[in-house]
N, C-alpha and C positions, 0 to 999 in steps of 0.2 A: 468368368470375365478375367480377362491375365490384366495383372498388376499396371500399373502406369508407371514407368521410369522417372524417380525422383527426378528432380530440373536438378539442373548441374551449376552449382554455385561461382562458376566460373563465366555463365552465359553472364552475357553485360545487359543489365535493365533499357529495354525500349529510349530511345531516345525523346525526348519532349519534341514537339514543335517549336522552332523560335518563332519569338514572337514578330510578327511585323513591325518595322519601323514609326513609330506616333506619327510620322509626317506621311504616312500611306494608307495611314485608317482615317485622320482627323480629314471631315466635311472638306473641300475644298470649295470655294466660291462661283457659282459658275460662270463662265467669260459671256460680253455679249456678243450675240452669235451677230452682230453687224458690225463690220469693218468702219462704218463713219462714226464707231463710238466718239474718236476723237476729235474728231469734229463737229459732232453735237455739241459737245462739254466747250469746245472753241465758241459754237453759236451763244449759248449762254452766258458763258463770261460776255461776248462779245454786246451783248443785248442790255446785258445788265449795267455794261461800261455807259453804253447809249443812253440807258433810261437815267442812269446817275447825271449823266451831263445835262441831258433835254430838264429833269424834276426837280435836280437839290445842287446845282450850280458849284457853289466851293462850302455848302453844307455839310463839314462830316457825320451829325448825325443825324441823316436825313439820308444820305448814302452807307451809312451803317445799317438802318433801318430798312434799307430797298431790298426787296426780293422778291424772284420770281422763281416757279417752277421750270426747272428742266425739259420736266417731259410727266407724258401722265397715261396709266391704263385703264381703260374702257373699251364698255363694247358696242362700236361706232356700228355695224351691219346687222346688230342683233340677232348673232346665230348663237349665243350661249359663250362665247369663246372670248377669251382676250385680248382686243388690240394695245399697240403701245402708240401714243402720238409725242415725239419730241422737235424741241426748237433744233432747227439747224440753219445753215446759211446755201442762198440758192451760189451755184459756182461759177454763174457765167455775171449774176449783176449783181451779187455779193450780198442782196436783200435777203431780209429774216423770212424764214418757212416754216412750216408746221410739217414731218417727215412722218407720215404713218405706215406703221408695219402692222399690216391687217396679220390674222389669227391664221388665213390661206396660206401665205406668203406672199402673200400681194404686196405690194409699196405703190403711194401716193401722195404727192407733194401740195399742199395750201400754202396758198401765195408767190407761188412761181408764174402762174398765168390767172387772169382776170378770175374771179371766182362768183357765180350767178349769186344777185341778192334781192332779197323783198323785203317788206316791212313783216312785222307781227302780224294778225287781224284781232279786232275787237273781240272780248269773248262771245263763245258762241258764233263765229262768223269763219266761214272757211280761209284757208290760209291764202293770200292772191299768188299769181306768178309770178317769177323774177320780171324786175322791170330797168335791172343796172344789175352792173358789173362789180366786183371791188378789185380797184387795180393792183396789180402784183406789191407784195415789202407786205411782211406783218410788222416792221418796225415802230407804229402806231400802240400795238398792245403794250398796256402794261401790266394786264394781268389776266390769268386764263384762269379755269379749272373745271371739273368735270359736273355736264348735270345730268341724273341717272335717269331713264327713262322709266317711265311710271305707269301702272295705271289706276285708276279710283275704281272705287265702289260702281259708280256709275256708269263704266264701262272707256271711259274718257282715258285719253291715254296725255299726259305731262311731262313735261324735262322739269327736272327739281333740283334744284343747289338751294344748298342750307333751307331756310322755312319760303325758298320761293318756290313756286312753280309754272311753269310757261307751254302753252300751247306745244305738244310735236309734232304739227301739222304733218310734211310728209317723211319727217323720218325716222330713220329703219332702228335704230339702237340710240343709246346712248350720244348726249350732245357736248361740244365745246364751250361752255362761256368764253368771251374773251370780251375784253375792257379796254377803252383807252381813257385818256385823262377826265373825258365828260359824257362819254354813248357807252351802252354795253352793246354786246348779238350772240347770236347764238349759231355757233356751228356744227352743222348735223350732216349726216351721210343720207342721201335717199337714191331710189334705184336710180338715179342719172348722175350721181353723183353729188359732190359735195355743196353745201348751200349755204349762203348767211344770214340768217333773220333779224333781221336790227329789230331790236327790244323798246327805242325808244325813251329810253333814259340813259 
């Protein structure tokens, strides 16, 4: 085997890689992939100015104390996947909406047009049909939040927020509480679309 030629102390050591710049490796935040972010954020101030006026008059801390959620993720169609529902403003009569960006990429708007509603039923009693509308403006709510679709032991299937749980008659995932000053309901997605079940307190 012939000799290997000493390296030549003149060849220059490999150069290191630089390193990247910290502002190219750190996490960056990711944007929302919908253009009416800013206008959501508008509805919400916008709603929360509303509910300050209608609840706590020249109270400040009654208006320190007021808050509402933005927006909230559930899964409205129950395919396993994420929607997002945020407050926004309808653009032609300026009333408060509920703006869902389903998990497809579907979008669908609550409270832009009439929304079908029924009552609860008794337990154990099937859920009746829509018998009334709820006329367009969520500006009534003053407060939503999410109730997750359940099922029990005994095969029964419930929308639950905190230690309640409520009938989900017919629908498909996950539902909306939403509250005004003295009724709650419940907003659910089923195959015809969206529905409000007044709770009754």
């Amino acid at each position: 085997m012939p000799a290997l030629a000493p390296e030549s102390p003149a060849d220059p050591a490999p150069a290191e890689p630089e390193a990247e710049p910290e502002s190219q490796t750190s996490p960056q935040p990711e944007p929302d992939p919908s253009p009416d972010a800013g206008a959501r954020s508008e509805a919400c101030q916008h709603h929360l100015a509303t509910l300050a006026e209608e609840l706590c008059g020249d109270e400040a801390e009654c208006i320190a104390e007021l808050e509402i959620d933005c927006g909230h993720t559930l899964d409205l169609d129950g395919d396993g996947r994420d929607d997002r529902a945020v407050l926004a403003l309808d653009p032609d009569s300026g009333g408060l909406t509920i703006e869902v960006q389903f998990a497809t990429g579907a979008t669908e708007v609550i409270g832009a047009t009439p929304t079908p509603m029924t009552e609860a039923p008794d337990i154990g009693q099937p859920m009746p049909p829509p018998s009334d509308a709820l006329p367009p403006d969520l500006s009534w709510m003053a407060a939503w939040d999410v109730a997750r679709w359940t099922q029990t032991e005994d095969g029964q299937t419930t929308l639950v927020r905190g230690r309640l749980g409520h009938a989900s008659g017919p629908a498909l995932g996950d539902g909306l509480w939403v509250s005004g000053t003295d009724a709650a309901a419940m907003l659910v997605y089923t195959k015809t679309g969206f529905l409000l079940i007044q709770l009754g307190y």
